[in-house]
C-alpha positions as CSV (number, residue, x, y, z in Angstrom):
1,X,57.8,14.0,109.1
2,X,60.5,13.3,106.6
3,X,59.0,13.7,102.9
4,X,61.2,11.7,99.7
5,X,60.3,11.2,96.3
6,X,61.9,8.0,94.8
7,X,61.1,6.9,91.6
8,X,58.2,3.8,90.8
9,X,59.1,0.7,89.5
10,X,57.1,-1.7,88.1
11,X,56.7,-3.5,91.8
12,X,55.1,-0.5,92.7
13,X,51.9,-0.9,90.8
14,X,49.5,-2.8,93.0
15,X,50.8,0.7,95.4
16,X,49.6,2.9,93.1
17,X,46.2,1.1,92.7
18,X,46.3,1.3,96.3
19,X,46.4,4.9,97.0
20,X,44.5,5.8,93.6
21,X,41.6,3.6,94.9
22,X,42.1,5.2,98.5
23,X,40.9,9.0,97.6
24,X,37.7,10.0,98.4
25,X,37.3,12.9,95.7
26,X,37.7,12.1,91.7
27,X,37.7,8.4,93.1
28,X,37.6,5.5,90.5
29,X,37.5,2.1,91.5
30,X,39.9,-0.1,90.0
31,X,37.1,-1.7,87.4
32,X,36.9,1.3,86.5
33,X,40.2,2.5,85.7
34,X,40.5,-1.2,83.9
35,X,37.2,0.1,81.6
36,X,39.6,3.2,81.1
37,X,42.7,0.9,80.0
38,X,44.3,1.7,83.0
39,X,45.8,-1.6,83.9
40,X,48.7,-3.2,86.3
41,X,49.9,-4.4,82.6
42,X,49.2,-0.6,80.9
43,X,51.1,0.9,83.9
44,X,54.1,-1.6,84.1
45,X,55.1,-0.7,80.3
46,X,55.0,3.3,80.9
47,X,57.4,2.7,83.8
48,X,59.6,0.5,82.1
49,X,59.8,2.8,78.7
50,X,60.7,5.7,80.9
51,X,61.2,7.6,84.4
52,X,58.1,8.9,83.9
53,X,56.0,7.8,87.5
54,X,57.2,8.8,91.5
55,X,56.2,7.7,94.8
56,X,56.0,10.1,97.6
57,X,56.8,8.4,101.1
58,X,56.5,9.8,104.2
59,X,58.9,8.3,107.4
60,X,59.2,5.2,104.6
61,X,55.7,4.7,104.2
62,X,54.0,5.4,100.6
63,X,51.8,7.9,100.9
64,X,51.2,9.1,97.3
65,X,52.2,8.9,93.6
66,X,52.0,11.2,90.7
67,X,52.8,9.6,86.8
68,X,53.4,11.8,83.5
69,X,52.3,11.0,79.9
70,X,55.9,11.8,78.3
71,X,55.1,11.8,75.2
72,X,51.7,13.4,75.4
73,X,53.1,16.1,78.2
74,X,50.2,15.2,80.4
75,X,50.5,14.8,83.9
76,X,48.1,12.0,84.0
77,X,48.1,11.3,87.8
78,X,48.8,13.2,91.1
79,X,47.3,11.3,94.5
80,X,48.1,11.5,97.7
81,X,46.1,9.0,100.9
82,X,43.7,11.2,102.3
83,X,45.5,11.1,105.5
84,X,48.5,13.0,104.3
85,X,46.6,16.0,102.2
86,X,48.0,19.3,103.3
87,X,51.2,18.4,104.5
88,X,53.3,19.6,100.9
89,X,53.6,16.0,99.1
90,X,51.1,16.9,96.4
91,X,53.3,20.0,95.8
92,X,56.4,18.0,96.0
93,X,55.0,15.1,93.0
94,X,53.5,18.3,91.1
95,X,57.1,19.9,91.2
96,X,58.8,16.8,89.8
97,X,56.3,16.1,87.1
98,X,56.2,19.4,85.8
99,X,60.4,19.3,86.3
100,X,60.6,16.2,83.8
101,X,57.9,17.0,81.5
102,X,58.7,20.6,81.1
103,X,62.2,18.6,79.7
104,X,60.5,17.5,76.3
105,X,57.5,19.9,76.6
106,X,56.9,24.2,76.1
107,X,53.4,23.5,77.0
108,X,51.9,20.9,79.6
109,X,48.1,19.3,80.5
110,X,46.5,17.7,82.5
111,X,42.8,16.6,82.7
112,X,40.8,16.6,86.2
113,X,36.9,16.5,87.7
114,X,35.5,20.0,86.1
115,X,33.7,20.3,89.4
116,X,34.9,23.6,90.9
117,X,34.5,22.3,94.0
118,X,37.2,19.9,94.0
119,X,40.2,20.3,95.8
120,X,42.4,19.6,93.0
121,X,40.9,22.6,90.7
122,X,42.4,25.0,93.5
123,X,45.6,22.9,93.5
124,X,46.3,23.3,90.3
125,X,45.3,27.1,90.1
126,X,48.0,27.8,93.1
127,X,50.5,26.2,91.0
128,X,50.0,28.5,87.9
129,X,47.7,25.9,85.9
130,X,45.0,27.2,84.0
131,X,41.7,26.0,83.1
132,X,41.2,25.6,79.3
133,X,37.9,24.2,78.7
134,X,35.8,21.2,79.2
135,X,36.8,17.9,78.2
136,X,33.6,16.4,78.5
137,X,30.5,16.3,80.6
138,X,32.4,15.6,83.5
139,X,36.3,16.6,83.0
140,X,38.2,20.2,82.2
141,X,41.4,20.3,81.0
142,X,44.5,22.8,82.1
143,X,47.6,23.4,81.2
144,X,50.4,25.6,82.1
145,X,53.8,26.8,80.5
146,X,56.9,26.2,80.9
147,X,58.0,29.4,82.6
148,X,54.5,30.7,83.9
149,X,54.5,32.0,87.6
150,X,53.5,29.7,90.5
C-alpha cells in the first residue's frame, strides 16, 4: 500500500468532514463541530491563507487528514478512517505538521480527549509530546519542542 501526503484544498473540505465524522474515538458529529465554529466556510479560509492542512491517501484513496493552527502552533487536527489505523499514516500527517509548524514555532500544542485511554494520548507520547494539564473537564493539552526526542 502506497502512502502520499498532498496538500488540501479548499475542494477537500466536505473530505475532511468525512473522515473527521468517520472515527469512532474523540468523535464529533458535524453539528457539533459547527457549535464549535468548525465550518466548511471556517475551514476553506485557513486553507486558502496558508499551506497549513494535508490529506493522506492510500493507493489514491483519502484515507486521513491532519490541519495546523499556524499562527497559534496548534496542530488542531490529526484523523485517519478507522480502517487504515496502524498502518504509519497518522505518523506520516504528524511528521508534516510538526515539520511546518516547527517553521514559525520553538514550542508546539495541541489539545485532545484527556481520557488516558484513548489511542491518541499514547500517539502522541511515542512521538515525544507531553501532557501539560487539563484543558477542561474533558480535554488535556500537550506540547512538544522543537528539537525534543521522538
Amino acid at each position: 500500500m502506497a502512502i502520499t501526503l498532498r496538500p488540501a484544498t479548499a475542494d477537500d473540505i466536505e473530505l475532511l468532514f468525512d473522515i473527521r465524522t468517520s472515527v469512532q474515538q474523540n468523535h464529533l458529529s458535524r453539528e457539533q463541530m459547527h457549535a464549535l465554529g468548525i465550518t466548511a466556510l471556517t475551514l476553506a479560509d485557513a486553507i486558502n491563507a496558508a499551506p497549513c492542512a494535508w490529506v493522506a491517501e492510500a493507493d489514491r484513496q483519502a484515507v486521513g487528514f491532519a490541519m495546523v493552527d499556524l499562527d497559534a502552533g496548534e496542530l488542531f487536527a490529526l484523523f485517519i478512517r478507522p480502517d487504515f489505523e496502524a498502518r504509519g499514516i497518522g505518523r506520516l500527517l504528524l511528521q508534516q505538521a510538526e515539520q511546518v509548524l516547527f517553521q514559525h514555532h520553538a514550542s508546539i500544542h495541541l489539545i485532545t480527549d484527556g481520557d488516558e485511554a484513548t489511542r491518541a494520548n499514547g500517539f502522541y507520547r511515542r512521538h515525544g509530546w507531553l501532557a501539560s494539564g487539563p484543558v477542561d473537564a474533558r480535554d488535556v493539552r500537550f506540547e512538544k519542542r522543537r528539537g525534543s526526542a521522538e
